[in-house]
Wavefront OBJ file of the C-alpha trace (Angstrom):
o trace
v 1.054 16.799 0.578
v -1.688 14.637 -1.615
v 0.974 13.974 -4.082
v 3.539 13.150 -1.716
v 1.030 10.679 0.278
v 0.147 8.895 -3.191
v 3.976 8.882 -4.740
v 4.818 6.907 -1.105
v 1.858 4.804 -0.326
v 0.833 3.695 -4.130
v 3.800 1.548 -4.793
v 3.201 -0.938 -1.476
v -0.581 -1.634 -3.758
v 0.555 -2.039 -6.896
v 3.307 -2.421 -9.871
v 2.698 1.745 -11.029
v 4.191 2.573 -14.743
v 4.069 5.577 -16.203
v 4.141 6.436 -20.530
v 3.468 9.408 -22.218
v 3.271 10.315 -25.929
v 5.783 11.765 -27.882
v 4.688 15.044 -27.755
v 2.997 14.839 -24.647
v 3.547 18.210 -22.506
v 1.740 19.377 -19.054
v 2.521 23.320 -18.902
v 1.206 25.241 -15.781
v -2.707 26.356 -16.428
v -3.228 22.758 -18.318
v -6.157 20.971 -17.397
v -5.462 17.488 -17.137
v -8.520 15.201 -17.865
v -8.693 11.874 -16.570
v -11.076 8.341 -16.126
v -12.537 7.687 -13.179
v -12.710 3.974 -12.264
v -12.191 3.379 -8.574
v -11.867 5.223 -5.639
v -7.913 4.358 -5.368
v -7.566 5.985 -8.786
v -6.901 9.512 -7.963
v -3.695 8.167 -5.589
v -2.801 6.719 -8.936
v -3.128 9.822 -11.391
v -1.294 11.727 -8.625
v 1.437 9.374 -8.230
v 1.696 9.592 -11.685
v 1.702 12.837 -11.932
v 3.966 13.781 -9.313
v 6.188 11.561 -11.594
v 6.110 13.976 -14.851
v 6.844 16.671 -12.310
v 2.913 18.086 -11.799
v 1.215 18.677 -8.809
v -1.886 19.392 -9.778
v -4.941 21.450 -7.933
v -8.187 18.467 -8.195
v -11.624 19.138 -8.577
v -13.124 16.315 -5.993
v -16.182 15.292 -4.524
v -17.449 17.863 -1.574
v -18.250 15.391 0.153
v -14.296 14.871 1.050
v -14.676 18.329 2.782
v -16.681 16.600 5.574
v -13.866 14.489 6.876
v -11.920 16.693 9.372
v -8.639 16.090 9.057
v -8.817 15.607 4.986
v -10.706 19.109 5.006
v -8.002 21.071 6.471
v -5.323 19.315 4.178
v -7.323 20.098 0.789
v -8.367 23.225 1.778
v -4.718 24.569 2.539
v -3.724 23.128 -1.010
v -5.859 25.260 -3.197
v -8.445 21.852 -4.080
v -11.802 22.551 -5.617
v -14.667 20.556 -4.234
v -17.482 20.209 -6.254
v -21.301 20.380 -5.026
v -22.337 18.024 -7.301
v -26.342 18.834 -8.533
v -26.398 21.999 -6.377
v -26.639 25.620 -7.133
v -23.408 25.388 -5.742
v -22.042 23.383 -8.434
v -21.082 26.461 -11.150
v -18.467 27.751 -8.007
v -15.944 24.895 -8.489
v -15.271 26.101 -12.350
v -14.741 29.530 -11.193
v -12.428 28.230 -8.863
v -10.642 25.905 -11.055
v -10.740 28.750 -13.757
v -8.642 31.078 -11.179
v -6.386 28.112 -10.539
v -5.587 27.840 -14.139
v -5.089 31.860 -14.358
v -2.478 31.747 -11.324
v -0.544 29.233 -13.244
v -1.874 25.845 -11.557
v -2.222 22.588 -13.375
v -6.042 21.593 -12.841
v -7.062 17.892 -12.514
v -10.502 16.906 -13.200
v -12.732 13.715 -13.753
v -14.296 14.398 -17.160
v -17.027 11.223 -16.133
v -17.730 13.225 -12.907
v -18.057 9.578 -10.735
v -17.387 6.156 -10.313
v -18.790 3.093 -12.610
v -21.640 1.315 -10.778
v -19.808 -2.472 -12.349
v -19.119 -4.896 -8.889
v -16.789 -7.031 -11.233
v -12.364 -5.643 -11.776
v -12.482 -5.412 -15.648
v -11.352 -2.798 -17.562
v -14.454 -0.890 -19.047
v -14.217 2.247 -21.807
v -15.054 5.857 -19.947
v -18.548 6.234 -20.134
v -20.300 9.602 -21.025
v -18.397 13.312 -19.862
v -20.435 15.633 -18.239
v -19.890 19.391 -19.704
v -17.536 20.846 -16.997
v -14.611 19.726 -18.468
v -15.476 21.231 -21.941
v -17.147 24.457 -20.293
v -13.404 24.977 -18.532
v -11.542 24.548 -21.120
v -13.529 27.025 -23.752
v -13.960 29.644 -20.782
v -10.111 29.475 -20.278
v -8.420 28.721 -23.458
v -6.324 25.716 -21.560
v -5.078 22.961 -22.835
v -6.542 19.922 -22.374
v -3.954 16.695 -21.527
v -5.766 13.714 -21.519
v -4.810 11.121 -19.252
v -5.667 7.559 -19.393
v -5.472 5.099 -15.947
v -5.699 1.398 -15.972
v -5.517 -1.029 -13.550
v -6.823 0.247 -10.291
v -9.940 -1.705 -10.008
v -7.652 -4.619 -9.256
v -6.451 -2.928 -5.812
v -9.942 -1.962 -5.145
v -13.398 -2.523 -7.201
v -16.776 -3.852 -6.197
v -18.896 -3.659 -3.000
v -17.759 -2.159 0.370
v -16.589 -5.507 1.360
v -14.478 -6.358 -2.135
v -12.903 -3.247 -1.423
v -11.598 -3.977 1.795
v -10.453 -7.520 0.574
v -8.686 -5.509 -1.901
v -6.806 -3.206 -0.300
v -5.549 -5.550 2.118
v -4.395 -8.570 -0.427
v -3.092 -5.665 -2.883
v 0.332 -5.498 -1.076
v 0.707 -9.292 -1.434
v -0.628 -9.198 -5.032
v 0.955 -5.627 -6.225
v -1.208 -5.975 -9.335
v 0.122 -3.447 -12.482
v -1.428 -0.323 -12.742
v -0.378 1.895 -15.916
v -0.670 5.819 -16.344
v -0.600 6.690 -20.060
v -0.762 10.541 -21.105
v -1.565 11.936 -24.264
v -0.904 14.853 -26.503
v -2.359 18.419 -25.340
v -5.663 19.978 -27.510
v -7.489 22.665 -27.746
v -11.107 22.457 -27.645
v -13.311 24.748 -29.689
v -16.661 24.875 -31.315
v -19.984 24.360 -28.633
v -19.555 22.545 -25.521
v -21.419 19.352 -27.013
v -19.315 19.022 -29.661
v -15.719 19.997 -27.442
v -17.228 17.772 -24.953
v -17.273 14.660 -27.299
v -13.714 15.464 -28.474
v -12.385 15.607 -25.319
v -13.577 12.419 -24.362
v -12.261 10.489 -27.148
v -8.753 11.828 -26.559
v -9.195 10.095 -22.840
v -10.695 7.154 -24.204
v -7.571 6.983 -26.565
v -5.077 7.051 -23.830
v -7.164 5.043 -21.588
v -6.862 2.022 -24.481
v -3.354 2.548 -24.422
v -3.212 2.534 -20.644
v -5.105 -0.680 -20.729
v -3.039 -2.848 -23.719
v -0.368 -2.042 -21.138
v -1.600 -3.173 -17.910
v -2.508 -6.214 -19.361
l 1 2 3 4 5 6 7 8 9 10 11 12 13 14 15 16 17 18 19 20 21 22 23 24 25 26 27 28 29 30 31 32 33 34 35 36 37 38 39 40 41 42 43 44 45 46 47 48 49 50 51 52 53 54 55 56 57 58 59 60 61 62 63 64 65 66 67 68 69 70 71 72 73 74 75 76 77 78 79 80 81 82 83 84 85 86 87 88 89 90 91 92 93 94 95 96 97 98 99 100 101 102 103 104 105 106 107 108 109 110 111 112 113 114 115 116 117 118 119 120 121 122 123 124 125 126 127 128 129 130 131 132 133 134 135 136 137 138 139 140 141 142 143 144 145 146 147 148 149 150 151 152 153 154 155 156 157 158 159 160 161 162 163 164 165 166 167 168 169 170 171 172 173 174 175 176 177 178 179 180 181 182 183 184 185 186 187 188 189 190 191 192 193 194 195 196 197 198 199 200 201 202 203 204 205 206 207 208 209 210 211 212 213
């Protein structure tokens, strides 16, 4: 249903494009790791995504799960929300780590939140947080990286830019690009599978933004 939603309603905001490297493969039980820039982003990845063929189960704030109606729909589709600095926090990568045993392509946000920047520039991932990394050695999955560019343009800023910007992005339809990389395998300590993981999104981010451009 999520991917269907973005796959319809992201092309009325923007000019979405969609590259992948050579040898770029998502197999079920991947874990596709992507930046987070704007809160329009995951319709983006998922558009994306649904493009290549993936559906993919997403780790996501819990604080979705207090909307009603959004509840029900991520619930019934297997999401993960994550209880960011709770005790509850460790029971999102045991669910994500069953997702990836049934089969399930996992999607998660290596930054773990938004950039605090008011302005629409592109900006480099900052800093992962060690979920990604702790997944990926508990597993053995693959790790896709997936860069996103573009999105702040539909929607960036304070409460009040973003409205202004998802209202003018239908007129504007500013280009948004999807660019996803070669699988890895991470290995070694989380620190160190941590940093490599982020440089292969930061790789395919920079391609994702020479793109969108």
């Amino acid at each position: 249903m999520l991917s269907t939603v973005a796959r319809t309603v992201v092309p009325v905001f923007g000019r979405l494009r969609v590259t992948t490297d050579p040898d770029a493969e998502i197999v079920p039980g991947s874990i596709v790791a992507a930046n987070h820039t704007s809160l329009v982003d995951p319709g983006v990845v998922l558009a994306a995504l649904h493009r290549l063929g993936t559906e993919p189960v997403v780790l996501a704030t819990a604080g979705l799960w207090r909307v009603p109606v959004l509840r029900r729909m991520l619930t019934r589709e297997g999401h993960v929300p994550v209880h960011r600095g709770t005790e509850r926090a460790v029971l999102s990568l045991r669910d994500a780590a069953a997702a990836l045993e049934a089969g399930k392509t996992v999607l998660i946000y290596g930054e773990g939140g938004l950039p605090r920047r008011p302005d629409a520039a592109e900006a480099e991932p900052g800093p992962f947080r060690s979920g990604l990394a702790r997944l990926a050695l508990a597993t053995g999955a693959a790790v896709v990286p997936l860069g996103q560019a573009g999105s702040r343009r539909i929607s960036s800023g304070s409460a009040a830019k973003q409205v202004a910007g998802f209202v003018t992005a239908p007129l504007r339809r500013p280009d948004v690009h999807v660019h996803v990389g070669a699988p890895l395998r991470l290995s070694g300590d989380v620190v160190t599978a941590t940093a490599r993981a982020r440089r292969a999104v930061v790789h395919a981010w920079r391609v994702a933004a020479d793109r969108a451009a």
